[in-house]
C-alpha positions as a Markdown table, in Angstrom:
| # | Residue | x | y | z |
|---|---|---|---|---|
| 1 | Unk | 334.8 | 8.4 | 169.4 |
| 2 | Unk | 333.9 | 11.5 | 171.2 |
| 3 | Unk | 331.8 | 13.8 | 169.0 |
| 4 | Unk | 331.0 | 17.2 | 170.4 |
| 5 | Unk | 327.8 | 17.9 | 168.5 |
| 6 | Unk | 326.6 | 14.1 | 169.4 |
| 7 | Unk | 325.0 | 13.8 | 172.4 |
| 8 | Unk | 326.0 | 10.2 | 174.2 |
| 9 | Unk | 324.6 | 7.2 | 174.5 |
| 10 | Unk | 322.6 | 6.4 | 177.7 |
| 11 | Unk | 323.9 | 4.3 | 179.8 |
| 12 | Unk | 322.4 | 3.1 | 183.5 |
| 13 | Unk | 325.7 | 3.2 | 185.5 |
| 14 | Unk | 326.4 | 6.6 | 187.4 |
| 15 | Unk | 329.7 | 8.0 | 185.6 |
| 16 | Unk | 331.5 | 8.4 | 189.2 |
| 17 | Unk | 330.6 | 4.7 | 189.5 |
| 18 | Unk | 332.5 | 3.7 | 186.5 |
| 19 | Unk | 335.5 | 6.1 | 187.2 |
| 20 | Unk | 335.9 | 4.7 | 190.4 |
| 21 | Unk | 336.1 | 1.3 | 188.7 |
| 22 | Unk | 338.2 | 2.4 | 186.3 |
| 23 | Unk | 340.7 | 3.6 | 189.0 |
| 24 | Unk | 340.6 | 0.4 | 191.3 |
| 25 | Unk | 340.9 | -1.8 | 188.0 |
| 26 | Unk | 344.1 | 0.1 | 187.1 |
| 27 | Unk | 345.3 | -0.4 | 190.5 |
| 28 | Unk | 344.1 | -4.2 | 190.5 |
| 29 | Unk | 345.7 | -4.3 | 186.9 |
| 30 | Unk | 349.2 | -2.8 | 188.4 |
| 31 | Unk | 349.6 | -5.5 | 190.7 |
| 32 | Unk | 352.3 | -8.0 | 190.6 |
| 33 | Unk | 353.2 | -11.2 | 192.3 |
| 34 | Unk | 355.2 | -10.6 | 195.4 |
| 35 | Unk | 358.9 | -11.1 | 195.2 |
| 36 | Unk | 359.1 | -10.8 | 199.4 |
| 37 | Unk | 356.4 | -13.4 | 200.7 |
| 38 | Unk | 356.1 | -11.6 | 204.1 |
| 39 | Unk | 358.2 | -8.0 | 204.1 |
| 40 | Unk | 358.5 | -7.1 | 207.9 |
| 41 | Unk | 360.7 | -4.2 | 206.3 |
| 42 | Unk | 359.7 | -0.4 | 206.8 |
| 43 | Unk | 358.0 | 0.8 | 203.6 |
| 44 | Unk | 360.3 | 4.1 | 203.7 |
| 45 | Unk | 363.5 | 1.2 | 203.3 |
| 46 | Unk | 362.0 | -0.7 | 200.6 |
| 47 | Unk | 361.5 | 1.8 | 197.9 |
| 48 | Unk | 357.8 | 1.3 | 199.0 |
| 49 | Unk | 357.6 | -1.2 | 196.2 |
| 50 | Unk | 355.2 | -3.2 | 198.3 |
| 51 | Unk | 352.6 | -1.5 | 197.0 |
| 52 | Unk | 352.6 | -3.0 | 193.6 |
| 53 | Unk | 352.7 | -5.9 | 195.1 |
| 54 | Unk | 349.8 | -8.5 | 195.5 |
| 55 | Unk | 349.9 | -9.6 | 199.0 |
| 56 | Unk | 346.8 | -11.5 | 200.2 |
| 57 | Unk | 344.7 | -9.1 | 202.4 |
| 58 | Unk | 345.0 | -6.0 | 200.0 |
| 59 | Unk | 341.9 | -3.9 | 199.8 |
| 60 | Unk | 342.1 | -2.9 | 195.9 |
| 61 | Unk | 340.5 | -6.6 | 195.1 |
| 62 | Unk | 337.8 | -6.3 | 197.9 |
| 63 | Unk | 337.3 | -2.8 | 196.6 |
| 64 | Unk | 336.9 | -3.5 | 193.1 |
| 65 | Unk | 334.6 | -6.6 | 193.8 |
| 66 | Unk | 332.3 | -4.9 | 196.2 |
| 67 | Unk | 331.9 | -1.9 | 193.6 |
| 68 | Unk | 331.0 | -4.3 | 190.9 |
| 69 | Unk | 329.0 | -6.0 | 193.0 |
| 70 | Unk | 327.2 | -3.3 | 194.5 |
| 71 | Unk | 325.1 | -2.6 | 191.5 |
| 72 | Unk | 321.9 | -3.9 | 190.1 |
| 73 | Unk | 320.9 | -5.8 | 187.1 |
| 74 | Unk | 320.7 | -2.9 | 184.6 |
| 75 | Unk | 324.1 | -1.6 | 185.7 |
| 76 | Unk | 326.1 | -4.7 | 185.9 |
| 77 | Unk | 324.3 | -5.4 | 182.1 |
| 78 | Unk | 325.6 | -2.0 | 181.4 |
| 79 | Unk | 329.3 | -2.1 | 182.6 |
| 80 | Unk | 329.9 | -5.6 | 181.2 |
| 81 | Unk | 328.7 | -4.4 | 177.7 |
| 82 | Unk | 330.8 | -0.8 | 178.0 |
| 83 | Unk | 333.6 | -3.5 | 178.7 |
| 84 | Unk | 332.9 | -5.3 | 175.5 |
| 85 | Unk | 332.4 | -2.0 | 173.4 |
| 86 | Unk | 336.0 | -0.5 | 174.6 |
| 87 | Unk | 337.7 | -4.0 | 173.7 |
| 88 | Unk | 336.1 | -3.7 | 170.2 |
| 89 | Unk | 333.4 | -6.4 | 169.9 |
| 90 | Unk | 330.7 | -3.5 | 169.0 |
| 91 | Unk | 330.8 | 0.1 | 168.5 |
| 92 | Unk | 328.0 | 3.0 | 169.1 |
| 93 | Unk | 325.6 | 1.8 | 166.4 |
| 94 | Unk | 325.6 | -1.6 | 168.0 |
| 95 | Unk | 325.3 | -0.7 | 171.5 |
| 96 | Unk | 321.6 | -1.6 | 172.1 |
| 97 | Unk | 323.1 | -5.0 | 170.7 |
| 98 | Unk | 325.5 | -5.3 | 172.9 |
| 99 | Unk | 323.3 | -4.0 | 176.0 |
| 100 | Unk | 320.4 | -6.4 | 175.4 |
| 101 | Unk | 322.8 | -9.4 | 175.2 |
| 102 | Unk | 324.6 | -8.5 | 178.5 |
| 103 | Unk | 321.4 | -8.8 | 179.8 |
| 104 | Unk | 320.5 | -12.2 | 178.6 |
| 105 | Unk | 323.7 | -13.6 | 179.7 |
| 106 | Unk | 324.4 | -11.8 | 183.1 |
| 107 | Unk | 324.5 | -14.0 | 186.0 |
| 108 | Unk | 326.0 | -12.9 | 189.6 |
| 109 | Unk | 329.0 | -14.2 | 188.4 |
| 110 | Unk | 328.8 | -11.4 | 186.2 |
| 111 | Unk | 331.4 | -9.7 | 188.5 |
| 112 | Unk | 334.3 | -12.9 | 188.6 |
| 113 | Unk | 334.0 | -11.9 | 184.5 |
| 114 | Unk | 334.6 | -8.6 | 185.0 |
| 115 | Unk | 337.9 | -8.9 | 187.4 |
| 116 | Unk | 339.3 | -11.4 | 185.1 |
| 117 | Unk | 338.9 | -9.3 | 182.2 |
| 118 | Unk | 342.9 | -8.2 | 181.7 |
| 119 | Unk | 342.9 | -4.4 | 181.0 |
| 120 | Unk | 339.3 | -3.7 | 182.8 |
| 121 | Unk | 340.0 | -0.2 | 182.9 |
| 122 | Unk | 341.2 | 1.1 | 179.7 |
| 123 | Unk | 338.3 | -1.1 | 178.3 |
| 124 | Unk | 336.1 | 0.7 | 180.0 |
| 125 | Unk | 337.3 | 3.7 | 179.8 |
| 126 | Unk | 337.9 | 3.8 | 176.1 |
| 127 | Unk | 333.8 | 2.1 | 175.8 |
| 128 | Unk | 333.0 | 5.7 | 177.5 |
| 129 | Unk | 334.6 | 7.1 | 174.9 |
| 130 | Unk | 332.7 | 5.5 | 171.9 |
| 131 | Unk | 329.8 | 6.2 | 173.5 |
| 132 | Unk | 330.7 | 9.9 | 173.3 |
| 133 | Unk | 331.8 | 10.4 | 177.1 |
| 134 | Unk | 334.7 | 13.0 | 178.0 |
| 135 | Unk | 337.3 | 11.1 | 179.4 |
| 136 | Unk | 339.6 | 13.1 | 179.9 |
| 137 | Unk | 339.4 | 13.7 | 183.6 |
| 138 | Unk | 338.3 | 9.9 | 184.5 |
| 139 | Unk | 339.5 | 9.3 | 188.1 |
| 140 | Unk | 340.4 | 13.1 | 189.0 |
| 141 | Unk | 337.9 | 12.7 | 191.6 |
| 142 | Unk | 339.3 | 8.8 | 192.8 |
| 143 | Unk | 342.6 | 9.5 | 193.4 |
């Protein structure tokens, strides 16, 4: 965990990068089938409930998948093994492990992984942590 006298581990993906995926994946995360298939209500008379709602057309998919799939090689290698060190398959001494593995198995498709993965966000957020990143203030800056 975060260790104040321990610097942290390197890792290629900008830290506003990740925060912003960690935001979108929350969103993305927060989303729930429709119970209205087409709501021609106002949002101010529905409770604006809408929003939770995953209507076909909403941006926080798109936005999610073009972040992901904005980044290179070293980065996407880099988020997808943060992803796996937050769920608990290795911790900081095994991170090199972890890193050069994401590299030998990322593909494009690297990115369909990554938005299937349930709890995207906290994995990530909590990998930062391990890694000895401050997250306290992960999204301040994405909301």
């Amino acid at each position: 965990m975060e260790d104040p006298y321990r610097p942290p581990l390197p890792i290629d993906v900008d830290l506003d990068t990740i925060a912003f995926i960690i935001v979108k994946a929350r969103e993305f995360d927060a989303k729930v089938p429709p119970v209205e298939p087409d709501p021609g209500s106002n949002p101010a008379d529905d409770g604006e409930g809408a929003i939770l709602s995953d209507y076909a057309g909403d941006g926080v998919h798109d936005e999610l998948s073009a972040a992901i799939d904005s980044l290179n090689d070293d980065e996407m290698s880099d988020l997808v093994a943060l992803t796996w060190v937050g769920r608990g398959d290795y911790d900081e001494r095994s991170w090199g492990a972890a890193r050069m593995l994401a590299r030998e198995r990322h593909r494009r498709q690297s990115s369909t992984y990554l938005l299937g993965t349930p709890a995207l966000g906290d994995f990530l957020e909590e990998g930062l942590a391990v890694l000895g990143y401050p997250t306290g203030e992960i999204g301040q800056n994405h909301l």
